[in-house]
Every structure is written in structure tokens, then in C-alpha cells.
C-alpha positions in Angstrom: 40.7 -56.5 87.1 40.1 -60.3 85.7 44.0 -61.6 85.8 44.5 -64.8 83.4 48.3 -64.6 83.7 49.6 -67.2 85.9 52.7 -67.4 85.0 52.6 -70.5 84.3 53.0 -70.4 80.7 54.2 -68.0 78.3 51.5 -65.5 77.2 53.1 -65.1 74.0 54.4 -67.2 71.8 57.1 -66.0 68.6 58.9 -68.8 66.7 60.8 -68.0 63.4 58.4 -65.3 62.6 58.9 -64.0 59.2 57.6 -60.5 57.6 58.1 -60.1 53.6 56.3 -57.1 52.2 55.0 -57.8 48.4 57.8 -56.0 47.1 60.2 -58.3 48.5 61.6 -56.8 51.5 62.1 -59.0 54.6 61.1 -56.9 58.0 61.5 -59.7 59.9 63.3 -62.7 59.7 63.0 -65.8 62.4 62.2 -64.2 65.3 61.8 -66.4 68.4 61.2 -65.2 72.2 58.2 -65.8 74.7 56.9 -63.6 77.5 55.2 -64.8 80.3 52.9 -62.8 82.8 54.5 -59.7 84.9 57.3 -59.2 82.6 58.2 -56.1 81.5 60.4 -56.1 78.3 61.6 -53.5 75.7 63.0 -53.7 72.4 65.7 -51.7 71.4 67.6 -50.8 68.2 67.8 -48.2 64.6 65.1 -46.9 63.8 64.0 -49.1 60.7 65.3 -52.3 62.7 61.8 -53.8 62.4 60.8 -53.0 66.2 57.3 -51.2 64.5 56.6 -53.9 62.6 56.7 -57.0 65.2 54.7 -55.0 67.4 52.4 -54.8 64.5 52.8 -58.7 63.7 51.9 -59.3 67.3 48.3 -57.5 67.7 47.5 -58.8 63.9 47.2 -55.1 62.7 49.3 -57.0 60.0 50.1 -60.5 58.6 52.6 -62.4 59.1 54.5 -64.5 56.3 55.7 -67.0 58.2 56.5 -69.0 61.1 54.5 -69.4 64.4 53.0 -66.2 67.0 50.2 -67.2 69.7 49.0 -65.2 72.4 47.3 -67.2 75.6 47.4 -70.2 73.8 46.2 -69.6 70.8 47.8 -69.1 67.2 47.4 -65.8 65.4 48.3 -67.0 61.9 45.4 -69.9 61.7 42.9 -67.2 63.0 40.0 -65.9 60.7 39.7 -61.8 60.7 36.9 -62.5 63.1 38.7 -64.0 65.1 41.9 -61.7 64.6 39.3 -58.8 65.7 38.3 -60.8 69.0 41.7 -61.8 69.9 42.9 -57.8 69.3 40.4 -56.6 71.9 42.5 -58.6 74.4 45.9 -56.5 73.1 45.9 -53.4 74.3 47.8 -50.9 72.4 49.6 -47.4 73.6 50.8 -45.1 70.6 53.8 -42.9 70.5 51.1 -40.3 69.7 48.5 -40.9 72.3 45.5 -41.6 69.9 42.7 -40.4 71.9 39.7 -37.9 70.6 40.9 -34.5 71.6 37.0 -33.4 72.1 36.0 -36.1 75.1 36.6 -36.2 78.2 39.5 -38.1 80.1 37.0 -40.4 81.3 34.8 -41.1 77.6 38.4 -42.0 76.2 39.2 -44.5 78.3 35.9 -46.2 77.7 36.4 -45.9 74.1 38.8 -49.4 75.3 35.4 -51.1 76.1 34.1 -50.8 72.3 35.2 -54.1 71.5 33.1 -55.8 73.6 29.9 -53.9 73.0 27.3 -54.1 70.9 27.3 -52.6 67.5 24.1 -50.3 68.7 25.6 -49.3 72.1 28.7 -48.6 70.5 26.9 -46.7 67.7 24.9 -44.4 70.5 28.1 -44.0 72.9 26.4 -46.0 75.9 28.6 -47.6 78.1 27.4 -49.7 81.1 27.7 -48.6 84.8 30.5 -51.4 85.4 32.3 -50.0 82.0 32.2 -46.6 83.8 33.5 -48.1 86.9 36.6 -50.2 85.1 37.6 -46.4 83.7 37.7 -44.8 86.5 39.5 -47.6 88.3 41.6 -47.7 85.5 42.4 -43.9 85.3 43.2 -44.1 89.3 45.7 -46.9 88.5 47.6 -44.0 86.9 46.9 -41.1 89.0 44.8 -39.5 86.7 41.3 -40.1 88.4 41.1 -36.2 89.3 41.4 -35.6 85.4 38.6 -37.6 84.4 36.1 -34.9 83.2 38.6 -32.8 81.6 38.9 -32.7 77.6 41.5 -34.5 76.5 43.1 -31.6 74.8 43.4 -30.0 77.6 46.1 -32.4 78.8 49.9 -32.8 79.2 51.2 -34.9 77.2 52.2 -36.8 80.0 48.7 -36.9 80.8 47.9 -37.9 77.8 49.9 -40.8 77.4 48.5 -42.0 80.9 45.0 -41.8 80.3 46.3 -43.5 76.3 48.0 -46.3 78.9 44.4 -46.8 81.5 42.4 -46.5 77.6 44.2 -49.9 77.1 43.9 -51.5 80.6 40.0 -50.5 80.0 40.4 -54.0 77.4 41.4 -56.3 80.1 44.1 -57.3 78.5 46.2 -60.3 78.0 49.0 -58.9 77.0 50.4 -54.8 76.2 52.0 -53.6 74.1 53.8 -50.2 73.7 55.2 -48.5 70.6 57.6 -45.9 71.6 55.2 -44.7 74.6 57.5 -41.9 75.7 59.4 -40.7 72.3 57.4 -37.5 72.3 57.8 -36.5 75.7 60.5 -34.3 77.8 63.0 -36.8 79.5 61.3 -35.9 83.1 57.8 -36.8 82.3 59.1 -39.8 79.9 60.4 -41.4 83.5 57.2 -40.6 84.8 55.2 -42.5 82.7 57.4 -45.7 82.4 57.2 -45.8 85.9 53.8 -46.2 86.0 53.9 -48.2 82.7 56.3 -50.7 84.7 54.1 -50.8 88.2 50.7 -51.3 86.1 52.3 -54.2 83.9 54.3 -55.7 88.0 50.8 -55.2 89.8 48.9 -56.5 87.1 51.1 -59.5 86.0 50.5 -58.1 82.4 53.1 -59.0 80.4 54.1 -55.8 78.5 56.8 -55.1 75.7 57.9 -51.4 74.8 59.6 -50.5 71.7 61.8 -47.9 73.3 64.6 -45.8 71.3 66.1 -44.3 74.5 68.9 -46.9 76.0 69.3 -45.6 79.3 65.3 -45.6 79.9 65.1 -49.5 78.8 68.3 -50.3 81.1 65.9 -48.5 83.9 63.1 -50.5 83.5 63.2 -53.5 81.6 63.3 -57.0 83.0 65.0 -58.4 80.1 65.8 -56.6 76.6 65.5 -57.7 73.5 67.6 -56.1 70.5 66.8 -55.9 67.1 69.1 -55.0 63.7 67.5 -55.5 60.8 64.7 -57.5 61.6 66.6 -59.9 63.4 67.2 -60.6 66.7 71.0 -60.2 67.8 70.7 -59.8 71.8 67.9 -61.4 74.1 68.8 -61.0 78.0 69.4 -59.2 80.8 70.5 -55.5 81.3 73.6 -56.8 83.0 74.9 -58.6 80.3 74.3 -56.2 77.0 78.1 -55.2 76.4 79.2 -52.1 74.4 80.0 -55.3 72.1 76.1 -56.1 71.7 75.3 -52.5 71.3 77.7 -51.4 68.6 76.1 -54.6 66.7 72.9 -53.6 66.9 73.5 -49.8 65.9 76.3 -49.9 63.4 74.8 -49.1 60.2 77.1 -50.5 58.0 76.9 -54.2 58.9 75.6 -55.7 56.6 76.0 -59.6 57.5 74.2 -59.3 60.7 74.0 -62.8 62.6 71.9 -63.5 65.8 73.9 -64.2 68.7 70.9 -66.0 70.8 
């Protein structure tokens, strides 16, 4: 798959990000981090923390109030929706609740992550190239679910699902993943499962990936580097070593309400 991630420079790009709804409610408030290709990073915290809504911020599903986000480079917020819609194609997306058309095959839903870059008439007709078929099946073999291709998707595990949900995005050659709580629907056995293969696509690939993730001892298992989250700020960026039973009653407590970042 074409690799852009270098390394080199951070693939994404967050400074003071701010996210006020129209009734006045602040979601986020001056978030700052960058990611850079390969690194695989999850976002932790309450459930209302804002976690949903940066993820959202970040593949311009919606817009941001203020501050700066890029992604390879270029700036989100100075973007036309043109341009917001071409830059999305290159963000691929994994839902907690998989997302693909129970009717097709294993194999059609992973091409469904090619529409972006079809025509409208192709994508109107359902025709997909013989190198679009090819990228699928490549990409359904990058997470052991090659020998499902034909198979309906509602015929699937939900393990299974969420795999061929995870080579559905890879199918975008993407610059960057995203993950929005991948494996909160899902047995604990088959939820290791599938972050394992989540982490090895995003090392193998050098896609940089960030996971909102609700269970703790999953993101101290796989996660580079952590970010946490208490509402909509960001009070812990680092290192599994170093978040402290300290960090972690900050960022769950639910009645603090003078939150301050530490980072």
C-alpha cells in the first residue's frame, strides 16, 4: 500500500483546538498534541470527556471553533467542504458499531472504502476496478479475514466484523486512522484480538492511529503513548509508565470541577 508517513513530520497537527456547540457548551477546550507515522495512541477518560467529539473534529465530520488541526501538512479549518470531503477520504474511520451493509459480502464492503475516489457513475453502478478488488482482498488478508471475503456480512462475528470494518478503512489508503471505541461491543477475548491486529496494521503500515478506548487495561496493552481527557481537556499526555493512580483519579473523578491540564 502507497506509504506517505515518513516519520519525519508529524501527520497530525492539534493546537489549542476549541469545540463550542451553539448552545454554549465548550467540548473542547485548547487541545494540543501531534502524531507522527507508526504511532499508535489511545485516548482515555468519562464517558462525555469529549474523546467522541475530537475524533469527530479530526476527520471534519464536524467544525471546529477554534484554534489550529492539519493532517499531512495541511490545515483542516481553512479547507472548503470540497476540500474537507477530499481530505476525509484519506481518514479512515472504524466505528464502535462496525458500519458495514449487512446484505454484501465481506469483500463488496471493504470496497465500499474505494467510493471516494471513484466516479460518481461507477459509484452509482457499484463497479469497482480490478486493482480496487485487489487492494480489498489484500487488505482483508492483512487481518486474517481473506477466507471470509464472499460471506455476507451478517453472517459475521462481531469480531469479524470489526476486522473487515478495520481493512474497509485501509481500502482508503490512508494518512492517518482513527478508531472510536473499536472494541466496546465486543467480549474481552475477541476485544484483544482485534487491537492486536489494529496495533500490527497501524506498526507495519507506519499509519499513525488514535483509539478512543474506555477500557484502561486494554490502552496500557497497546498504546505507545496515552492521551487523557476530562472534560474536554487534556490533563495527561505520555507514556503508560508514567500515568499514576494520581493522573487517573483526575481524569475520572466526577466531581472536579476546576480541572487543570498537567502537560
Amino acid at each position: 500500500m502507497e506509504n506517505l508517513n515518513n516519520g519525519s513530520a508529524p501527520l497530525l497537527e492539534i493546537e489549542n483546538l476549541r469545540k463550542v456547540y451553539p448552545n454554549g457548551y465548550e467540548a473542547l477546550s485548547n487541545i494540543s498534541f501531534n502524531i507522527r507515522g507508526g504511532e499508535f495512541v489511545c485516548i482515555i477518560g468519562r464517558s462525555g470527556a469529549g474523546k467522541s467529539t475530537l475524533l469527530r473534529c479530526i476527520n471534519g465530520l464536524i467544525p471546529i471553533t477554534g484554534g489550529k488541526l492539519s493532517v499531512h501538512g495541511e490545515d483542516l479549518g481553512g479547507m472548503s467542504e470540497k476540500e474537507k470531503l477530499l481530505m476525509r477520504r484519506r481518514i479512515g474511520f472504524i466505528f464502535q458499531e462496525f458500519n458495514l451493509v449487512d446484505r454484501l459480502s465481506a469483500l463488496r464492503n471493504v470496497l465500499l472504502g474505494r467510493i471516494g475516489y471513484m466516479s460518481d457513475f461507477n459509484a452509482l453502478i457499484g463497479y469497482f476496478s480490478q486493482a480496487d478488488r485487489e487492494l480489498a482482498l489484500w487488505c482483508l488478508q492483512r487481518v486474517n479475514m481473506v477466507h471470509r471475503a464472499r460471506n455476507r456480512a451478517d453472517s459475521l462475528s462481531g469480531g469479524e466484523k470489526q476486522r473487515v470494518a478495520i481493512a474497509r478503512a485501509l481500502a482508503q489508503k490512508p494518512l492517518l486512522l482513527l478508531a472510536d471505541e473499536p472494541v466496546a461491543s465486543l467480549d474481552p477475548e475477541l476485544a484483544w484480538g482485534v487491537m492486536d491486529d489494529l496495533k500490527t496494521v497501524s506498526r507495519e503500515e507506519n499509519l499513525p492511529t488514535l483509539v478512543n478506548i474506555h477500557d484502561l487495561e486494554i490502552a496500557k496493552k497497546f498504546a505507545d503513548r496515552i492521551i487523557g481527557i476530562a472534560k474536554g481537556r487534556i490533563v495527561f499526555d505520555g507514556v503508560v509508565a508514567d500515568l499514576t493512580n494520581e493522573i487517573l483519579s483526575e481524569l475520572y473523578r466526577s466531581d472536579n470541577p476546576n480541572l487543570k491540564s498537567r502537560y
